[in-house]
N, C-alpha and C positions, 0 to 999 in steps of 0.2 A: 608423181606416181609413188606406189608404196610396193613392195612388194611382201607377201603375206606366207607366212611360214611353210604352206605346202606350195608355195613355189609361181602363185596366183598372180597377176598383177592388179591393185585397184587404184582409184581414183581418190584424189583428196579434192576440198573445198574449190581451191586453188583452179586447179585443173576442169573442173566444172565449167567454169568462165569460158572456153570453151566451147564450149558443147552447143549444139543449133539450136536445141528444147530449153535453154538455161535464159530465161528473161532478162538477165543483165551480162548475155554472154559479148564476148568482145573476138570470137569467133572474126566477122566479117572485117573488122577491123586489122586481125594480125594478117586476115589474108592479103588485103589492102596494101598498108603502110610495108609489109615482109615482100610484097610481091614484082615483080622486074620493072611496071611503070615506075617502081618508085626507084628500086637502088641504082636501077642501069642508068636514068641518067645522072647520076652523083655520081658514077665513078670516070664522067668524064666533065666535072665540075671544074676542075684546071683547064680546061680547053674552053671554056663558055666565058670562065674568067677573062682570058685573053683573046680570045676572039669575037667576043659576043653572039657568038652563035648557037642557036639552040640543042642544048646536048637530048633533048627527047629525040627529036627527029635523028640524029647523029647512030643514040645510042634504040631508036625501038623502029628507026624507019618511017617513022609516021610523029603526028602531036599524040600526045598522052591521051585525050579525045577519042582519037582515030583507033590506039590501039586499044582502048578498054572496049573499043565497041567490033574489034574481030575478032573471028574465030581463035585468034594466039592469044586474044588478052581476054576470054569469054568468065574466065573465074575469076579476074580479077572484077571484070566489070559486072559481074553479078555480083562479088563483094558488095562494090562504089554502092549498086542499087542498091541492095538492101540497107544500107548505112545512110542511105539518102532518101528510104522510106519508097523506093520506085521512081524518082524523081527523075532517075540519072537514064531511066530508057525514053525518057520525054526529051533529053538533051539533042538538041539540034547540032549535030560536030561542027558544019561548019562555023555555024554563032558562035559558039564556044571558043573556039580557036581565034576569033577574033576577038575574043574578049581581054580584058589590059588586067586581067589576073591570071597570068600563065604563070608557072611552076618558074624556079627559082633554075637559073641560065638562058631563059631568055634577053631577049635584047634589053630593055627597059631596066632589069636588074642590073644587068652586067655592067652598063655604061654608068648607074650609079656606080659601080664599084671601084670601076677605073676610073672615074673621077675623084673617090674617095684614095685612090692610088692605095689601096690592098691588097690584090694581087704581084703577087712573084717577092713578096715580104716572108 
């Protein structure tokens, strides 16, 4: 942002990218990747480490699936959608959630890791 001599605030290039009307905007994306499906379970990535247990459920209640498609997670998951071109309101949760690309502290990761013995290093 700039701010302009009578005190105005405006918009630079930058900042655009943003914007919902801006054709290469990255809008949906910071909502996305900045939004609690994503950080909340990384800040219990030490616990998934060591227990193989899945920090989404730990840290949102539910799989990351479940909360993009409630009312608590409704802006993130209209992010996902539009990033996914509408794709993400055709997601069936529970297939999803059975599916062996879950986010990183489920079980499949974690037991690679402790077998790779990287945790508590």
């Amino acid at each position: 942002m700039t701010v302009e001599a009578d005190g105005q605030y405006g918009s630079t290039t930058l900042l655009a990218t943003l914007r919902k009307d801006d054709p290469h905007s990255l809008r949906y994306s910071a909502i996305s990747q900045g939004g609690r499906s994503q950080w909340a379970p990384w800040g219990l990535m030490d616990q998934a480490l060591k227990t193989g247990a899945s920090q989404a459920e730990a840290s949102l209640g539910k799989s990351v699936w479940a909360y993009l498609s409630s009312p608590e997670g409704a802006v993130e998951g209209d992010a996902v959608a539009k990033l996914m071109g509408g794709a993400f309101s055709a997601v069936d949760v529970a297939a999803a959630e059975r599916l062996d690309t879950r986010a990183i502290g489920e079980p499949r990761l974690t037991s690679a890791v402790r077998r790779a013995r990287f945790y508590g290093r």
